[in-house]
N, C-alpha and C positions, 0 to 999 in steps of 0.2 A: 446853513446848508439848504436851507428850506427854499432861499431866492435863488441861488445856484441851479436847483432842481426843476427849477420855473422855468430859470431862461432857457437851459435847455433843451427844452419840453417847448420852448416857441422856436424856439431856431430849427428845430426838426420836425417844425408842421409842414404841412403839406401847403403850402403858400410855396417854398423854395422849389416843389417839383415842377408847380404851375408854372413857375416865372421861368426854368430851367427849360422846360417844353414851348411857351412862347417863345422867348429867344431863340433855338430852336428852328422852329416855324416862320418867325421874322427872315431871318437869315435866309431859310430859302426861300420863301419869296425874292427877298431883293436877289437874289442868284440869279433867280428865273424871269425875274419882270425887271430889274432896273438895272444892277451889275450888267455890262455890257452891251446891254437896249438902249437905254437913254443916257447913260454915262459911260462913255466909249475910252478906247486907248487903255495906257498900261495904268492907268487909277481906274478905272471902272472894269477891267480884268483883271486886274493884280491888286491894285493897293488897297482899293476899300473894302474885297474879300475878305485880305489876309486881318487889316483891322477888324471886322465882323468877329472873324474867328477871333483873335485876340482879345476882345472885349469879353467872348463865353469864355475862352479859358482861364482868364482871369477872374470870372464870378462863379463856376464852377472851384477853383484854388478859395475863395471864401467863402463857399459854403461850410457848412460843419462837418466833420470827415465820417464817414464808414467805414466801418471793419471790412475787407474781403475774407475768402475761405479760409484761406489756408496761414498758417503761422508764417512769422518774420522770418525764421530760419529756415521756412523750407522754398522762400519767396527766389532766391539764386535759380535751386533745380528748375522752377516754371520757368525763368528765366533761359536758359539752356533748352527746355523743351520748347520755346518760342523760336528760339534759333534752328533746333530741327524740325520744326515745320516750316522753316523756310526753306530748309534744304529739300524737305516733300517737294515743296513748291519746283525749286530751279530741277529735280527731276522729273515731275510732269511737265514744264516745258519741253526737257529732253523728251518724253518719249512721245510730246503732240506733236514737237516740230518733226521725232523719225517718223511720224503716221502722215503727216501735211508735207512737209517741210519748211525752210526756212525763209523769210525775208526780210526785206532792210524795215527798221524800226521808225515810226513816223513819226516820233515825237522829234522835237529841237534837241540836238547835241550840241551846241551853241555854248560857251563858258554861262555866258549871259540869260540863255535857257534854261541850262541847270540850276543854276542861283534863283530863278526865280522861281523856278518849275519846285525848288527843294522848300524856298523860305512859304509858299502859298501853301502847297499839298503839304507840309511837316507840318506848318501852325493850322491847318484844316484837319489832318489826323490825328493831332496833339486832341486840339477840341470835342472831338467828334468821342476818343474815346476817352476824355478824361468824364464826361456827360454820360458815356457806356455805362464805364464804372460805377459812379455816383447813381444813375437811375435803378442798378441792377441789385447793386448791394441795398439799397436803402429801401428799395419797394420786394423785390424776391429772394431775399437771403434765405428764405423757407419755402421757396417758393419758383428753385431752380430753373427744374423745366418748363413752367409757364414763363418765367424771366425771359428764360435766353431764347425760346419761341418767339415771346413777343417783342422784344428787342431786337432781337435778329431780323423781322421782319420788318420791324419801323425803320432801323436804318438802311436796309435795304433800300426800300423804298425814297428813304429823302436823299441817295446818294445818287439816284437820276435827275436829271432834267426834265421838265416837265413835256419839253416837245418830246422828249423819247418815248413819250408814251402815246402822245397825240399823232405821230406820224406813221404808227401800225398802221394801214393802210388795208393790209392783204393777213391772207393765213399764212403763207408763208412766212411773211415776216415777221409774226408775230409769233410763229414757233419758233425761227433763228434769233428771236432778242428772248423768248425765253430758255433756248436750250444753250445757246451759246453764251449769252449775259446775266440775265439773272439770277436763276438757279444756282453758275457758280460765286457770283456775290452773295447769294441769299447762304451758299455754304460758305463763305469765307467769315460772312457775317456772326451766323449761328455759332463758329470757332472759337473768334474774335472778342465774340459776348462772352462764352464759358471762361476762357482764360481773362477775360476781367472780373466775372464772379470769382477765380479763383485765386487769383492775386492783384488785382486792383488795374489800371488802366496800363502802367508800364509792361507788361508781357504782349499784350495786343498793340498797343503801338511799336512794341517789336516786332511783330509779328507781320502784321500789314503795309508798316515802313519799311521790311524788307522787301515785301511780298511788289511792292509801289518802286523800289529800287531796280529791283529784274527788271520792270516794265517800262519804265522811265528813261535808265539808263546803260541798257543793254544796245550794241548796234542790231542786233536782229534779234526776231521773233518767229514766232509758229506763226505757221500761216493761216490766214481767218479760215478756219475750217470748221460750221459750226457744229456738225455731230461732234468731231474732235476734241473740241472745246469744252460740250456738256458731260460730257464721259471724263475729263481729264481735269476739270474745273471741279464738280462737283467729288469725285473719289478723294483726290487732295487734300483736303479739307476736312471728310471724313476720316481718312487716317488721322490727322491730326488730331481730330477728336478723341477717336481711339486712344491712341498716345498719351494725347495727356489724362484721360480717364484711367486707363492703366496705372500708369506712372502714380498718382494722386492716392488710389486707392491702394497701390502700393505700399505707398509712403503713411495712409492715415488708416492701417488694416484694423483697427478696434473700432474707431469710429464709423467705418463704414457698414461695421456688421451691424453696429445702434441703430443707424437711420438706412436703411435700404432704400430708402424713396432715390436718393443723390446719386445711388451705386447705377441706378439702370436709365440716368441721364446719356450717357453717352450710348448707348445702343439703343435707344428710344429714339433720339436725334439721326443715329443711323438708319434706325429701319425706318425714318419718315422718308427719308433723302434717297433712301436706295428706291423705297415706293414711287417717288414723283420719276426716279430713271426708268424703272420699269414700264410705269406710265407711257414715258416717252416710245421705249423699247417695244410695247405691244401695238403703237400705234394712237393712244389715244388721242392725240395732237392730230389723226388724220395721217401722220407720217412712220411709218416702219421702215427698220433697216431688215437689209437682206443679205447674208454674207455669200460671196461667191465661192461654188465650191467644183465648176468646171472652170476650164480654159478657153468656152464658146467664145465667149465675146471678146477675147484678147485683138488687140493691143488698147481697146477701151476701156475694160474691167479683166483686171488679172484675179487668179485662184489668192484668195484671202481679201480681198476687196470686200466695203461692206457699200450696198448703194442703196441709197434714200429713197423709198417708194413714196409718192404722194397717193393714196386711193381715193378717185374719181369716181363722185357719183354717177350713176347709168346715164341722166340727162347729159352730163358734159364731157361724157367721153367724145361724142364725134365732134363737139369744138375744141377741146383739149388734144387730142393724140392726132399727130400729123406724120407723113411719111419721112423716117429718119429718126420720129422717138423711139425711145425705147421703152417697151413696155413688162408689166409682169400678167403673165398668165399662166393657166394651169395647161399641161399637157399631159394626160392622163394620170397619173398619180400622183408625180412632182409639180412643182412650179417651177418655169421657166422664163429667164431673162433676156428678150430678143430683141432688136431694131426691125422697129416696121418699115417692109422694103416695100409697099402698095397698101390701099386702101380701094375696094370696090364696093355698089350698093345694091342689093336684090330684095327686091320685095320690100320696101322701105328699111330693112335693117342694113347696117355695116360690117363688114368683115374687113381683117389686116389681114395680109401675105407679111410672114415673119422670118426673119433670117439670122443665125449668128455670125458677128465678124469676122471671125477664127474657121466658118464652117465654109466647105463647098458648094452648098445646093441649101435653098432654101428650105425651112419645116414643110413638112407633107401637109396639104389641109390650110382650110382657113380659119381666123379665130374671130367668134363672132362676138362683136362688141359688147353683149351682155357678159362675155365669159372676160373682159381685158379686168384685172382687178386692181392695176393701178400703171402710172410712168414714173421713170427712174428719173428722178431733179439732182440729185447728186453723187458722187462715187468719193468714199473715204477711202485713201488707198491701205493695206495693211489692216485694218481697223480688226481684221476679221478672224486673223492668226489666233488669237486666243483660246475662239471660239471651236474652233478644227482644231486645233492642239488637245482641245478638253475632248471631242467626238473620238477625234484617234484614240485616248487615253481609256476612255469610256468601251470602243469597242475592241 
């Protein structure tokens, strides 16, 4: 018994997670520096990927197995609850494409596209979360919410490309890669980890294999609308969490009352995720929405529209706001959304002349540049209805 006990006790040292994290690490590199740089065509984009990945999935399949959470017999239900968060999923399409709308799908519909597009991303998602599993269970089986935090975030991260990060350029676009991309990978992520703590890697690659099929293999999609996106990407995902947190503790209601640390995983993960929207939502980014709640500015912004203020420091307003933006400013009590129709200068300051689309006669008064507190960059149309449905409710 004694050598049994040995081995192991060496096969489940910590040498397997190193070599599991290098590989890893190799892999992307070669993604980012030689796949497709200096080894071009469909071997240097298709075949030596899908071999990469096939090499970890095969050394991950020999390493020595871990337990996930939850028992064999309750491994079907996760299974089921993997497939309704896909269905989460194809209804937050629906309701980003009724906010955006629809259009045609860019990926290759090609026989020959799918095949490939299926055998690379399958043996790449196979890999990716048979490695989930095995680092999750093996290092935070005690140790949940720091797991699926820091998992979630690692893969996150190595599921870009590295120019995607080197080509942020501006603020802007570094709030639309993260309100529109990151955040809801980092919430598909965070999901994708919990359901492999809780049943091993096969519920997550149901889960994202679906989630990869919508996206892949639908003729259309929601239209790049990035408010849209961050709002419909990230909640998604939180419900899912929900779900299966629900469901889980449902199913293990003695054991949950034992260990509380487990029970407040899934609303701990909420209330991070809900924090970073809020973030977005008050502006920390520099950008706040505004939901329209006249009909001024019609046929540009209708009543339920949410539009994207950027707020412009006092120095860059008079190179930033030109005649035809549209600006937010205060007008006695409220705030107001209007098209600068003129810009004049007295006494070294600037004033706009402001007019809404929808109105007859231009605002009374001029608005003087230290009062402009920001321009509209975007209109999400509908976005806003929630928000007025809750006010009417409320008053």
């Amino acid at each position: 018994m004694q050598p049994v006990k040995t081995y192991l006790a060496n096969r489940q040292s910590n040498k397997y997670t190193v070599c599991l994290i290098l590989l890893l690490l190799v892999i992307n590199i070669l993604q980012n520096r030689v796949f497709g740089i200096y080894v071009k065509g469909l071997l240097g984009n298709y075949g030596l990927p899908f071999l990469s990945w096939a090499l970890l999935v095969a050394f991950v399949f020999w390493l020595p197995r871990v337990r996930s959470r939850i028992r064999l017999r309750q491994r079907p239900l996760l299974i089921w609850i993997a497939l309704v968060c896909i269905l989460i999923t194809v209804l937050g399409f629906m309701v980003q494409g009724a906010m955006s709308g629809f259009g045609k799908s860019p990926y290759d519909h090609s026989l020959k596209g799918i095949i490939i597009n299926l055998l690379v991303l399958g043996i790449t998602l196979v890999g990716t979360e048979m490695a989930r599993a095995w680092l999750m269970n093996r290092h935070f089986f005690r140790h949940p919410l720091l797991g699926v935090s820091t998992l979630g975030l690692v893969f996150t991260l190595l599921s870009y490309p590295w120019n995607k990060f080197l080509n942020l350029s501006t603020g802007l676009a570094a709030v639309k890669f993260v309100g529109s991309d990151f955040l809801p990978t980092l919430a598909q992520n965070l999901l994708a980890t919990y359901l492999a703590f809780l049943g091993g890697p096969l519920p997550p690659i149901i889960y994202r294999g679906g989630v990869l099929a919508i996206e892949r293999l639908s003729p259309v999609l929601p239209m790049n609308n990035w408010p849209a996106q961050t709002l419909i990407g990230i909640v998604v995902p939180v419900l899912g969490i929900l779900l299966v947190r629900q469901v889980f503790y449902e199913e293990n209601k003695i054991k949950s009352r034992r260990n509380g640390q487990d029970g407040y995983l899934g609303w701990t993960l909420t209330a991070v995720i809900s924090v970073l929207v809020m973030w977005f939502a008050m502006g920390v980014f520099s950008y706040s929405p505004q939901v329209i709640i006249t009909g001024s500015m019609q046929p540009a912004m209708n009543i339920g529209d949410v539009a994207i203020v950027h707020k412009l420091p006092k120095d860059k307003i008079r190179s930033e706001v030109q005649v035809d933006d549209i600006i937010l400013f205060p007008m006695g009590e409220i705030k107001v959304i209007h098209r600068v129709i003129g810009i004049t200068e007295r006494d070294g300051n600037y004033f706009y002349a402001t007019k809404g689309d929808a109105n007859d006669a231009p605002d009374s008064g001029w608005t003087l540049q230290d009062n402009v507190l920001g321009k509209v960059v975007m209109v999400v149309p509908k976005a806003g209805w929630p928000s007025l449905l809750l006010r009417g409710a409320v008053d």
